[in-house]
MDAnalysis code that builds the backbone (N, CA, C; Angstrom):
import MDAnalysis as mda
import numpy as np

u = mda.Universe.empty(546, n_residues=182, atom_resindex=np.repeat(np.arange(182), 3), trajectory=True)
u.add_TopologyAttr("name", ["N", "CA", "C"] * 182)
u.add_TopologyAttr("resid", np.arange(1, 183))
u.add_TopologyAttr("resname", ["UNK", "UNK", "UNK", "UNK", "UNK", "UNK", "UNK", "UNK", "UNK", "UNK", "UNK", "UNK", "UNK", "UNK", "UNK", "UNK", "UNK", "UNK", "UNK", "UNK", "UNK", "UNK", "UNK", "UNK", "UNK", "UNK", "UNK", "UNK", "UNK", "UNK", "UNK", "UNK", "UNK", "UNK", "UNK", "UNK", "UNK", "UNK", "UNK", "UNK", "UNK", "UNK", "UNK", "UNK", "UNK", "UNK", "UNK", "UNK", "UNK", "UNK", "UNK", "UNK", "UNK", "UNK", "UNK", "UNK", "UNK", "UNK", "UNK", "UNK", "UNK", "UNK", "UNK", "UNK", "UNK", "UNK", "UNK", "UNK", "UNK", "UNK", "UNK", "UNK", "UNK", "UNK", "UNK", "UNK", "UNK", "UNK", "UNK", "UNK", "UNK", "UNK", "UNK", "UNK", "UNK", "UNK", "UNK", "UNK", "UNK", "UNK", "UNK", "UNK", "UNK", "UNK", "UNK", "UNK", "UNK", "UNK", "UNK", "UNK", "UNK", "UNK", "UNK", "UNK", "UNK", "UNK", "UNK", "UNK", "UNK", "UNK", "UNK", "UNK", "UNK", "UNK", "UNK", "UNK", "UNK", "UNK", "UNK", "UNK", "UNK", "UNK", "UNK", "UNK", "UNK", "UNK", "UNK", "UNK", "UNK", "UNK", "UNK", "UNK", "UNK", "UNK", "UNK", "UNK", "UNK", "UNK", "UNK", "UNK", "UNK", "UNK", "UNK", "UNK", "UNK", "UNK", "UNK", "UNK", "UNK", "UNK", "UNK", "UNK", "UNK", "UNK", "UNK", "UNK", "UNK", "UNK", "UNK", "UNK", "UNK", "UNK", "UNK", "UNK", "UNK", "UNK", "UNK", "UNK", "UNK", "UNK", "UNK", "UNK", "UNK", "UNK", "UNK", "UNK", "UNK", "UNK", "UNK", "UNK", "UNK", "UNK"])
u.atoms.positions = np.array([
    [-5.175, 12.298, 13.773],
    [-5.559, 10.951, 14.155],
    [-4.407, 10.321, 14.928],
    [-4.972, 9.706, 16.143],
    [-3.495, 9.347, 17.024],
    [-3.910, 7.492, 16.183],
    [-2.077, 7.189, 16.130],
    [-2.025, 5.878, 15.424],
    [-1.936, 5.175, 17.102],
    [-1.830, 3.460, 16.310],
    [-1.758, 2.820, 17.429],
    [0.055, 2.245, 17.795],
    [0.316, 1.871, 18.838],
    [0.810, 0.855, 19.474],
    [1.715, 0.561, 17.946],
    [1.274, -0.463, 17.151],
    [1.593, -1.504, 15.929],
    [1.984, -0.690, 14.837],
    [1.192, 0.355, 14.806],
    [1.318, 1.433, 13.511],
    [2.701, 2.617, 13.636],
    [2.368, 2.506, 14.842],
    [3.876, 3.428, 15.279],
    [5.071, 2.727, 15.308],
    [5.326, 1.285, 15.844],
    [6.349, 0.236, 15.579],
    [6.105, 0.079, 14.174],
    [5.519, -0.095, 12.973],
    [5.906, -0.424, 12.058],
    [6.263, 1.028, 11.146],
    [5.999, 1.744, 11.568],
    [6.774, 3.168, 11.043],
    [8.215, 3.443, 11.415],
    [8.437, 3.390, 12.878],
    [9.852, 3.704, 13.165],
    [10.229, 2.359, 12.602],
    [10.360, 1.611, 12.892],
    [11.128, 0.371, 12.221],
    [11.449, 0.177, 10.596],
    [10.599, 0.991, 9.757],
    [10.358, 1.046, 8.677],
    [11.426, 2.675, 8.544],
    [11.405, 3.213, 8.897],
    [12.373, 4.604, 8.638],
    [13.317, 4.121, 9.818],
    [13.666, 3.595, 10.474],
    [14.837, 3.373, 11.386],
    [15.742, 2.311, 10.230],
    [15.437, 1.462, 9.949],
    [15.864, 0.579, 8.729],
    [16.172, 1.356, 7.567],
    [15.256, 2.492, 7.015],
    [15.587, 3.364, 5.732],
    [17.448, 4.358, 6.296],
    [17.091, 4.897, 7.628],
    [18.114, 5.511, 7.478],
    [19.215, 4.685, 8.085],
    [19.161, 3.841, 8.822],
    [20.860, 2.831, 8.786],
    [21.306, 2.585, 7.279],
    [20.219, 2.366, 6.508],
    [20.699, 1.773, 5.130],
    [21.492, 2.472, 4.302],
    [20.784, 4.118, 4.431],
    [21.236, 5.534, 3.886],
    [22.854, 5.904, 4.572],
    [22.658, 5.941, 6.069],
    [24.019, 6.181, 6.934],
    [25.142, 5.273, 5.990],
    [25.156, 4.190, 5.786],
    [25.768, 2.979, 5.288],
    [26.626, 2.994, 3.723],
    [26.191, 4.124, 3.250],
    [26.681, 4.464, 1.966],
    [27.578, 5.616, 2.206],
    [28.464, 4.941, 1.238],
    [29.372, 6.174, 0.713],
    [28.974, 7.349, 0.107],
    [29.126, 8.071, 0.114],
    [28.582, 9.569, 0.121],
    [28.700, 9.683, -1.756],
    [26.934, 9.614, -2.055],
    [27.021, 9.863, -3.981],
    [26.902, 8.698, -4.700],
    [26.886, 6.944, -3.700],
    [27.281, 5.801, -4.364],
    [26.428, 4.897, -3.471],
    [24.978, 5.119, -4.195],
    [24.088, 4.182, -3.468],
    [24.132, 3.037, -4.673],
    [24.260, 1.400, -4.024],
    [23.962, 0.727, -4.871],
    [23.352, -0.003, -5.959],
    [22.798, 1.092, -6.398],
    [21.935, 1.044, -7.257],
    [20.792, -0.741, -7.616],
    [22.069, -1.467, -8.331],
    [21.103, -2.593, -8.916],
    [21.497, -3.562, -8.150],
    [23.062, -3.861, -7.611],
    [23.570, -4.359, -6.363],
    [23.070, -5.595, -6.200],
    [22.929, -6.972, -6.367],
    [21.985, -7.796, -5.793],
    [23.052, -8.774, -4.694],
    [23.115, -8.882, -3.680],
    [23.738, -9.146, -2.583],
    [22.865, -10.428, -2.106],
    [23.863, -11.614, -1.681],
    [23.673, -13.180, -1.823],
    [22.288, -12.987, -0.436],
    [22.608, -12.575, 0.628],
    [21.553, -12.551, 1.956],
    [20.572, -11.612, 1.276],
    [20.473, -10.508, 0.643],
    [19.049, -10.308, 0.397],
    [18.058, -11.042, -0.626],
    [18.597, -11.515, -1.173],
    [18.047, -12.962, -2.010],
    [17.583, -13.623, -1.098],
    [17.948, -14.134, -0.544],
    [17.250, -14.878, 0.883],
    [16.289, -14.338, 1.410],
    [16.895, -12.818, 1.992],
    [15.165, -12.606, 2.496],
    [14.078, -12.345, 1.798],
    [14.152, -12.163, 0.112],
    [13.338, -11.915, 0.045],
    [12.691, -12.807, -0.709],
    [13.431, -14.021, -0.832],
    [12.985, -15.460, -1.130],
    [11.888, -16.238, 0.717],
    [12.264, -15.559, 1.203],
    [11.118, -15.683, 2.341],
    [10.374, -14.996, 2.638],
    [10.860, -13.742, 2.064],
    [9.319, -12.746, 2.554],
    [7.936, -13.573, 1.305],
    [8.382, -13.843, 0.500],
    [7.377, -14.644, -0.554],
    [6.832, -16.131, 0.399],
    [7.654, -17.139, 0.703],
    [6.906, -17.948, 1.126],
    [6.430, -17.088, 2.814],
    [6.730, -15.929, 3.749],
    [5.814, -15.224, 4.409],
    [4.555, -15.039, 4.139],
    [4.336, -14.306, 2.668],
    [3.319, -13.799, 1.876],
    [2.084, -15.415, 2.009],
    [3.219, -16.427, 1.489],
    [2.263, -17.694, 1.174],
    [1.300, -17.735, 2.441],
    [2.284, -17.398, 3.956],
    [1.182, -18.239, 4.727],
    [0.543, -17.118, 5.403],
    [0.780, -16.221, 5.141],
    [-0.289, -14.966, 5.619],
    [0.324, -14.178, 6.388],
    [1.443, -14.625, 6.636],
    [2.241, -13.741, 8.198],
    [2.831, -12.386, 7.480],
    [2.566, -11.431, 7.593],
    [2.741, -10.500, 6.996],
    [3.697, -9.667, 8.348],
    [3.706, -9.943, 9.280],
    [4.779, -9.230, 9.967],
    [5.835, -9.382, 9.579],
    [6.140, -10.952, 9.938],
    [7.156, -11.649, 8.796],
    [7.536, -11.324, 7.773],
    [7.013, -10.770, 6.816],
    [7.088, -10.547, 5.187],
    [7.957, -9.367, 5.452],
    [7.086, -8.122, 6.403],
    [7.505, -6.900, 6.239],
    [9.176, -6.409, 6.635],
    [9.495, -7.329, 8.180],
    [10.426, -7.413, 8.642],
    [11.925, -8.141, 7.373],
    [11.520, -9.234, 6.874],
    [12.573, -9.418, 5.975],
    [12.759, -8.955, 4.659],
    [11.794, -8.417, 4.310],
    [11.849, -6.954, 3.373],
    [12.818, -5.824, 4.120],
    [12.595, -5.729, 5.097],
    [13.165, -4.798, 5.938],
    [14.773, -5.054, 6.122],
    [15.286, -6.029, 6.653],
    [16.165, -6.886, 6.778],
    [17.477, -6.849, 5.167],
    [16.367, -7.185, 4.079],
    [17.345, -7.325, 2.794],
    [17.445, -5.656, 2.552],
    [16.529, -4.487, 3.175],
    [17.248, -3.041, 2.686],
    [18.057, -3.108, 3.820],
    [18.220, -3.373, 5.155],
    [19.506, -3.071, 6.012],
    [20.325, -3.788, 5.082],
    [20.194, -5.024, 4.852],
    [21.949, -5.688, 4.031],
    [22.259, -5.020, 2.755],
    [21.456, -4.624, 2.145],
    [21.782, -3.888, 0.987],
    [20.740, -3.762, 0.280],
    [20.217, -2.390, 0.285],
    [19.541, -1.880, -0.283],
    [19.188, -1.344, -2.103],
    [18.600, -1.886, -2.124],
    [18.763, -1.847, -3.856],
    [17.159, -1.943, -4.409],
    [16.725, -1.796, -5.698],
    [16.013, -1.729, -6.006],
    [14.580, -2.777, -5.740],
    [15.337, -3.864, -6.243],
    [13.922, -4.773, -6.030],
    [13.935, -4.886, -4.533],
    [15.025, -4.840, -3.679],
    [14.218, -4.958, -2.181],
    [13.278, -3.603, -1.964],
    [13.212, -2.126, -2.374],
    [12.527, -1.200, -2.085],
    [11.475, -1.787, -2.629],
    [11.203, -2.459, -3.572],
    [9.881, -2.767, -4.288],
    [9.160, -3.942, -4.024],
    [10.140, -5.146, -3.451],
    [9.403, -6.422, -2.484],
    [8.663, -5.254, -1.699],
    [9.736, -4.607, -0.943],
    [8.983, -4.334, 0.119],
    [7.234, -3.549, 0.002],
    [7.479, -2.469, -0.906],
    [6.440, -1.877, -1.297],
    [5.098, -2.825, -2.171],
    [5.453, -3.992, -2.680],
    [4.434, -5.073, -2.973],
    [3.823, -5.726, -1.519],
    [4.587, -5.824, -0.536],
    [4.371, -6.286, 0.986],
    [3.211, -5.366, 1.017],
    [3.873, -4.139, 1.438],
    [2.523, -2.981, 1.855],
    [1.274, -3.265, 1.144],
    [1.454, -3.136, -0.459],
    [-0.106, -3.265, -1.354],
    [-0.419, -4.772, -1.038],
    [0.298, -6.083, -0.780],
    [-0.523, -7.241, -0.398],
    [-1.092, -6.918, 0.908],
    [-1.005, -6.264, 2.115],
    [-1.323, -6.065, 2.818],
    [-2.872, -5.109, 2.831],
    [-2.516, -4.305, 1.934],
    [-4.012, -3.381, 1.563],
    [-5.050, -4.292, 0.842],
    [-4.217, -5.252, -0.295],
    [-5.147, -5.958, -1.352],
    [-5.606, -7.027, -0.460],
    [-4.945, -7.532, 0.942],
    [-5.709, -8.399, 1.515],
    [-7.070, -7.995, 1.856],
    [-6.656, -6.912, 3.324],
    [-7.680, -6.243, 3.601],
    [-8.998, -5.604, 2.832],
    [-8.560, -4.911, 2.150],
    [-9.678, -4.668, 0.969],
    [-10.443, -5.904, 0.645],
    [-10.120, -6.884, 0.406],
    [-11.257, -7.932, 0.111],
    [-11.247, -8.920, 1.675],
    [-11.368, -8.695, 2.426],
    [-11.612, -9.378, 3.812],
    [-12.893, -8.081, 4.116],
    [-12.891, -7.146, 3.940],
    [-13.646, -6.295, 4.386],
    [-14.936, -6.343, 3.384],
    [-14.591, -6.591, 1.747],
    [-15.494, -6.595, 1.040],
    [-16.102, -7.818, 1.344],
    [-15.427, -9.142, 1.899],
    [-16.474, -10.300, 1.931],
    [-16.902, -9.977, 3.547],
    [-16.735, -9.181, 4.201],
    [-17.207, -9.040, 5.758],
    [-16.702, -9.739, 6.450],
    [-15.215, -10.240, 6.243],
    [-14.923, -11.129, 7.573],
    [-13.984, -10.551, 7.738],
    [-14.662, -9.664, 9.107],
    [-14.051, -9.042, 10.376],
    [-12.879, -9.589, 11.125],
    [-13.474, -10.932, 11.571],
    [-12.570, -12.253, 12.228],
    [-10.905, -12.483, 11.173],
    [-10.613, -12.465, 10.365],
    [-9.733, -12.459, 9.677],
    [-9.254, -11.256, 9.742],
    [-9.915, -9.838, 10.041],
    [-9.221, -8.527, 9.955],
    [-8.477, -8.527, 11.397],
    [-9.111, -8.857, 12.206],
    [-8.905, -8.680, 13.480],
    [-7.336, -9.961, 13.890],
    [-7.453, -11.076, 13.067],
    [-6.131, -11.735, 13.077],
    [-5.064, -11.130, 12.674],
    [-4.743, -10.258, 11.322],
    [-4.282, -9.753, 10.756],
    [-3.476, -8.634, 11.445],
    [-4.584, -7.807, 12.093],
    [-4.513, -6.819, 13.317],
    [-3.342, -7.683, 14.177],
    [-3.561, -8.938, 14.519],
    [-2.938, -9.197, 15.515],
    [-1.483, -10.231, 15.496],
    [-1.373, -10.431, 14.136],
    [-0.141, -11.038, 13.081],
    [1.008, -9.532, 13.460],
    [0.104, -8.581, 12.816],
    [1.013, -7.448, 12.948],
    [1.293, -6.976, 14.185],
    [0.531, -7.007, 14.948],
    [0.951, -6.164, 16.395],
    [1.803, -7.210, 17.506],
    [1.241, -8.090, 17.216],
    [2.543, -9.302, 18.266],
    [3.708, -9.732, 17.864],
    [4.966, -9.336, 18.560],
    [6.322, -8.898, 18.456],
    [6.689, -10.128, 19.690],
    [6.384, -9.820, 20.411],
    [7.116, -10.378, 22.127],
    [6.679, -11.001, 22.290],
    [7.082, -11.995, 23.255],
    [6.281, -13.382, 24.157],
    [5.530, -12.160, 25.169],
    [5.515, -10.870, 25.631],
    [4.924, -10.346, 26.689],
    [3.820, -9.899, 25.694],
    [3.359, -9.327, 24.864],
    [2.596, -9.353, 23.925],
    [0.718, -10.216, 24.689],
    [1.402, -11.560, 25.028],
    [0.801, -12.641, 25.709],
    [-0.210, -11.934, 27.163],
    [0.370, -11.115, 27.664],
    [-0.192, -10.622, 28.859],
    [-0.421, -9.309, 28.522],
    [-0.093, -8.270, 27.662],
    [-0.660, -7.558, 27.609],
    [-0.789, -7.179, 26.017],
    [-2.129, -8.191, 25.627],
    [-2.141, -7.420, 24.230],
    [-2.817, -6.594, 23.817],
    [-2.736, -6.117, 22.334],
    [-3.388, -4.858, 22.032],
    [-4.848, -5.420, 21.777],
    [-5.375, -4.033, 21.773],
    [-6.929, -4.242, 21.691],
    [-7.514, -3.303, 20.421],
    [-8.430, -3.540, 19.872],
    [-8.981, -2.848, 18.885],
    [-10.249, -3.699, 18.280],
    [-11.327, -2.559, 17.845],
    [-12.456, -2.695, 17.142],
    [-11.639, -3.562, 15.106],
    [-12.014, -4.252, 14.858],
    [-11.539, -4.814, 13.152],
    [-11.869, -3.551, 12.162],
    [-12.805, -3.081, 12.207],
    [-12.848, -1.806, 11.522],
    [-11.775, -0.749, 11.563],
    [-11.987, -0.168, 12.516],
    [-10.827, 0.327, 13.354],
    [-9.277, 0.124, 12.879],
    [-9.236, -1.236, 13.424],
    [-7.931, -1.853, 13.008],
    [-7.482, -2.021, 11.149],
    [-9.291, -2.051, 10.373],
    [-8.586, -1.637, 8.938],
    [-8.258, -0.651, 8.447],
    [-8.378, 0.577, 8.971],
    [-8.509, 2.040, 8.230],
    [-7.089, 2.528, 8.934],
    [-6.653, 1.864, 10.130],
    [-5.206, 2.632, 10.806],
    [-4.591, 1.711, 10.017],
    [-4.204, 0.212, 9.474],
    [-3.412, -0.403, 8.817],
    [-3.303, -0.025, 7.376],
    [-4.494, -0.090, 6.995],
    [-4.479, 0.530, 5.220],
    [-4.024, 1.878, 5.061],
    [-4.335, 2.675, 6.140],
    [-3.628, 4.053, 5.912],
    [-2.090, 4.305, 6.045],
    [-1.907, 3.267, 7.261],
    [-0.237, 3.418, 7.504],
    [0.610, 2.811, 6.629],
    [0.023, 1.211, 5.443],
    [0.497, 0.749, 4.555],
    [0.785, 1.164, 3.516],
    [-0.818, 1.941, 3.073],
    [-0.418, 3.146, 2.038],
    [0.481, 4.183, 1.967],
    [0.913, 4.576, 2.877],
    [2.241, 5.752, 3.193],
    [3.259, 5.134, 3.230],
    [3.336, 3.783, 3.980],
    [4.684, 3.041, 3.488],
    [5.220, 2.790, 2.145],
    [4.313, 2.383, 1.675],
    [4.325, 1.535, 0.147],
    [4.407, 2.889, -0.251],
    [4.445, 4.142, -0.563],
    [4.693, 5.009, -1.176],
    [6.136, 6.125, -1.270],
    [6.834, 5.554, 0.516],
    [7.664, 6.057, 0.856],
    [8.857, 5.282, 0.272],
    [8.522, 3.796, 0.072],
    [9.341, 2.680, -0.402],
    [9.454, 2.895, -1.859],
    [8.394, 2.828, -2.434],
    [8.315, 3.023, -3.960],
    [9.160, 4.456, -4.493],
    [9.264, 5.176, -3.841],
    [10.204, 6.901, -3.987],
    [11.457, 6.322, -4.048],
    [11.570, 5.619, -2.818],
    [13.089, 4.941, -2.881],
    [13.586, 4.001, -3.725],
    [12.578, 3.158, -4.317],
    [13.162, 2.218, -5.275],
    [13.258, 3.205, -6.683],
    [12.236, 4.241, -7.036],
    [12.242, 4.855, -8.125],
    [13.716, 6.171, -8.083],
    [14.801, 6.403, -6.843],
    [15.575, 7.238, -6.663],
    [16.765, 6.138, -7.034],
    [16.926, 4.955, -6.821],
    [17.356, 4.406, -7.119],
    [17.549, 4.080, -8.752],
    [16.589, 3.602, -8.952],
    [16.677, 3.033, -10.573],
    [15.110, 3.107, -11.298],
    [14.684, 4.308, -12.045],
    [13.394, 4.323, -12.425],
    [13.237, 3.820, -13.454],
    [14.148, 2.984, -13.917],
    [14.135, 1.938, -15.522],
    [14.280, 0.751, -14.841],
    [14.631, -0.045, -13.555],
    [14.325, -0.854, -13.067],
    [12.962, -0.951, -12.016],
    [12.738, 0.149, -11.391],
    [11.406, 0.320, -11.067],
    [10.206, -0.159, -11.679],
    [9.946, 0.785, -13.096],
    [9.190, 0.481, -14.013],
    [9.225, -0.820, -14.212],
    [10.011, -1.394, -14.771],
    [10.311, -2.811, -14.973],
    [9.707, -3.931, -14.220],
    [9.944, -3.752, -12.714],
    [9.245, -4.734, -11.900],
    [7.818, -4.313, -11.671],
    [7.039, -3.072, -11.732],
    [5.693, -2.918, -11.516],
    [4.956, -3.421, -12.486],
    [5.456, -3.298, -13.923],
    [5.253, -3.891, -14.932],
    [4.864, -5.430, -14.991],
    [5.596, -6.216, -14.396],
    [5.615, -7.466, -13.876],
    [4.258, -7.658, -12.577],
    [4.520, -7.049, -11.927],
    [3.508, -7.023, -10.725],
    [2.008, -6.808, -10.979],
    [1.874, -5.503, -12.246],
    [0.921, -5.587, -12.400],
    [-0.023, -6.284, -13.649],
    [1.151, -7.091, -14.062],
    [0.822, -8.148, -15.255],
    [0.243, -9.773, -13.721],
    [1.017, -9.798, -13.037],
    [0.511, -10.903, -12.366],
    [-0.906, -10.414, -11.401],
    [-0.758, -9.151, -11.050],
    [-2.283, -8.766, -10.274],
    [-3.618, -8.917, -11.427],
    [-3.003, -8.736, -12.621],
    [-4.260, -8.797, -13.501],
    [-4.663, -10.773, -13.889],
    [-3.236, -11.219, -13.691],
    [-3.505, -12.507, -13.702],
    [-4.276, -13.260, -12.700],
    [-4.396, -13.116, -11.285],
    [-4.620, -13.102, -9.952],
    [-5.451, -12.565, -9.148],
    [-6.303, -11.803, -9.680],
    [-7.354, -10.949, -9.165],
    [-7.265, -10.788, -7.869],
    [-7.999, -12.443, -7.300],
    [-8.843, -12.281, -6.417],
    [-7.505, -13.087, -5.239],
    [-6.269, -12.754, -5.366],
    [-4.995, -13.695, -4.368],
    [-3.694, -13.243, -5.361],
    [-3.607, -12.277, -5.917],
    [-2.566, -11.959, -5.900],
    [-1.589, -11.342, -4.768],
    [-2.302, -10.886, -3.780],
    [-1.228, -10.838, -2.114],
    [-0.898, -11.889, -1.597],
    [-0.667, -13.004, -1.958],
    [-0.137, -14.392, -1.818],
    [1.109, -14.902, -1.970],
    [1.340, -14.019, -3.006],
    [3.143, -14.480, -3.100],
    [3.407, -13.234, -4.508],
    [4.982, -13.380, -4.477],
    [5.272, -12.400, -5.482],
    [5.183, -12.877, -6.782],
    [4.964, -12.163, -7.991],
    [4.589, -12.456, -9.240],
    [6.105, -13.254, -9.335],
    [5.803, -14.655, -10.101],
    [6.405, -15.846, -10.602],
    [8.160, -15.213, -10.772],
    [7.861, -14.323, -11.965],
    [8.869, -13.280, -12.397],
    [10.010, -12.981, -11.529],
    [9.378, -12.840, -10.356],
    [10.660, -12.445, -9.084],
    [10.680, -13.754, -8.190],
    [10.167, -14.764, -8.529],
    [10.781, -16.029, -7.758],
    [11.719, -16.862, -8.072],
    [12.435, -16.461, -9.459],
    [13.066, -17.144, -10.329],
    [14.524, -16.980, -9.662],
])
């Protein structure tokens, strides 16, 4: 299956970011639990991102707090990014609004002011099965990394995540469980 345009920028950008982060360590001494003052930040905005739907946004400063220092809960913001991104879609598709898939589509694919003159094009269908597929491989590639890191802090925050998805059903891709806003 050839990906698109958006799906291929959010892959290299997503492993171009994994390995600066990797290059960046001392050889045997990844920072495990590490919590570093700027990734607090971003990922105190990738949450209000989440709030207003901009999910490019979200993904990029997820992205951002593993370049500054990579550590557990940023592998796992990030990998909650990916599943809010699927848990959106999944119910935009179950209530049939296309028109919202097709924004979404286009949250993610516009980068540039040139963007403006030549943007991407795609069927909303289309555009859900290349995003949910490429999210799902993210969120799985991320989650390896937060669990290589620390799989007693891993556990820990999914635990949390999936205590607030059960709280949240139908908008838990809205913001991060309470737990990690503190």
């Amino acid at each position: 299956m050839k990906r698109s345009p958006v799906i291929r920028r959010l892959v290299f950008t997503t492993v171009l970011g994994v390995a600066a982060s990797l290059a960046a360590w001392p050889a045997g001494s990844p920072p495990a639990l590490a919590e570093a003052g700027p990734a607090v930040s971003d990922l105190t905005k990738t949450n209000l991102f989440l709030a207003a739907g901009d999910y490019r946004r979200a993904l990029e400063s997820c992205q951002k707090a593993i370049s500054d220092m990579p550590t557990v809960r940023a592998y796992v913001h990030l990998t909650y990014v990916y599943h809010a991104i699927d848990g959106y879609l999944e119910q935009l598709s179950q209530e049939e609004r296309w028109t919202a898939v097709e924004q979404l589509y286009l949250n993610l694919a516009y980068r540039e002011i040139e963007d403006l003159v030549d943007p991407p094009g795609g069927l909303a269908r289309m555009a859900k099965e290349m995003i949910q597929t490429s999210v799902r491989q993210q969120s799985d590639l991320s989650a390896a990394m937060a669990t290589r890191l620390s799989q007693d802090e891993t556990n820990r925050l999914w635990q949390e995540q999936t205590r607030w998805r059960a709280a949240h059903p139908a908008t838990w891709w809205k913001s991060f469980p309470e737990a990690w806003r503190q």
